[in-house]
N, C-alpha and C positions, 0 to 999 in steps of 0.2 A: 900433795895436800898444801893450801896456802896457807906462809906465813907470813909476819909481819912485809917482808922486802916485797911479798909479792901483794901483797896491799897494795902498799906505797905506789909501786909501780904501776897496779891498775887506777888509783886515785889520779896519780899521777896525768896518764892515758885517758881517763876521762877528762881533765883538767884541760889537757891539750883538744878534746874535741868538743866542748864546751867551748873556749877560746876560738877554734876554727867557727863556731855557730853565733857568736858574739860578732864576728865579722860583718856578718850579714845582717845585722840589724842596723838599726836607723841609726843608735847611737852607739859607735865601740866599745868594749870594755880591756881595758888591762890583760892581757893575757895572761902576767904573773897569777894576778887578782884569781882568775880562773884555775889554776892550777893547782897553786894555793889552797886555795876553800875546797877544789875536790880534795886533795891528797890529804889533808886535816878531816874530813868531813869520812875518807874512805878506814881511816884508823878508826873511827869514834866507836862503831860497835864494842869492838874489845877495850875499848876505857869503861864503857857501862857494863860489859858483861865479860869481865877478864878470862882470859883461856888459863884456868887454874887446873881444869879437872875438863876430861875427855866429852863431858857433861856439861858444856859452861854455855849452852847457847839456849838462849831459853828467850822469852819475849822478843827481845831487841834482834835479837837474832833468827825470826821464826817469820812462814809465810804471812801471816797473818799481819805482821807490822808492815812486810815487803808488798800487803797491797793496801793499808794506809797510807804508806808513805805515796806509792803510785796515786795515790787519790790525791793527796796533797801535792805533790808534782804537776797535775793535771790540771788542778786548779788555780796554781799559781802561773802554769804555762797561759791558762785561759786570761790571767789578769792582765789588762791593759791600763800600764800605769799611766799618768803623765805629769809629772814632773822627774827630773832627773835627778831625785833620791831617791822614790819611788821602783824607777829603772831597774836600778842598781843593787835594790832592795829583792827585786823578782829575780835578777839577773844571779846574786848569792845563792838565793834559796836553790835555785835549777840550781845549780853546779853543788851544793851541798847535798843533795839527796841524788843528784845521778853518784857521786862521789857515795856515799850510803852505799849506793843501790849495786853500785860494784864491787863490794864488800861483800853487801849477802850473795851477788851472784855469784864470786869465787867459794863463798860456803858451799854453796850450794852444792857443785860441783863434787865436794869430797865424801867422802862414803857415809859419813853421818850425815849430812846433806842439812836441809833445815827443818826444826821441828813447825810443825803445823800454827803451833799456837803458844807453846814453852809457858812456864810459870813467871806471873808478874809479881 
C-alpha cells in the first residue's frame, strides 16, 4: 500500500520525466522547477483529503476527478502559449497534474482502489 515516501517518490519520478519532456521543447524549463511542482503537486491529495480513517478518499481522491483532471491536462497540453510567462504557466500546470495524477495512480493500485465518485 502507498504511503507518504512512496508519493514523494512517484511525484518525484514524474518530476524527472516531466523535466526530460521540457527538453525538448522550444524553450527549457528548470528541471528543479519540474520536480518540484510534481512532488508538491503528487502529496496534495492527502492535504485535502487526509488519510485519518481507512475511508478518507472521497472526491479528490475518486475516478471521477482523475478524469477531470485528464481533461484539464488535455486542454492545457492543447494550449499554445506565446509569450514566455505564458509557457511557463502551461509548462506548471503539466507537471502539477501529472504529479496529481500519480498519486491517484498509486491509490489506485491498493485494494480499496478509488471510489467512483466519493462525497464532495
Amino acid at each position: 500500500m502507498a504511503n507518504g515516501a512512496d508519493h514523494t517518490a512517484a511525484g518525484a519520478l514524474t518530476g524527472v520525466a516531466m523535466a526530460c519532456y521540457a527538453q525538448h521543447q522550444e524553450e527549457p524549463v528548470n528541471p528543479l522547477l519540474a520536480i518540484t511542482a510534481s512532488t508538491v503537486f503528487s502529496k496534495l491529495p492527502d492535504w485535502i483529503e487526509p488519510a485519518t480513517n481507512p475511508h478518507h478518499r472521497q472526491f479528490f481522491h475518486s475516478v471521477s476527478f482523475l478524469v477531470i483532471l485528464g481533461y484539464g491536462l488535455k486542454k492545457a497540453y492543447d494550449w499554445k502559449p506565446e509569450d514566455r510567462g505564458s509557457q511557463l504557466l502551461r509548462f506548471l500546470a503539466l507537471c502539477a497534474g501529472a504529479g496529481y495524477i500519480s498519486h491517484l495512480a498509486l491509490d489506485s493500485l491498493t485494494p480499496r482502489s478509488l471510489p467512483l465518485l466519493g462525497k464532495i
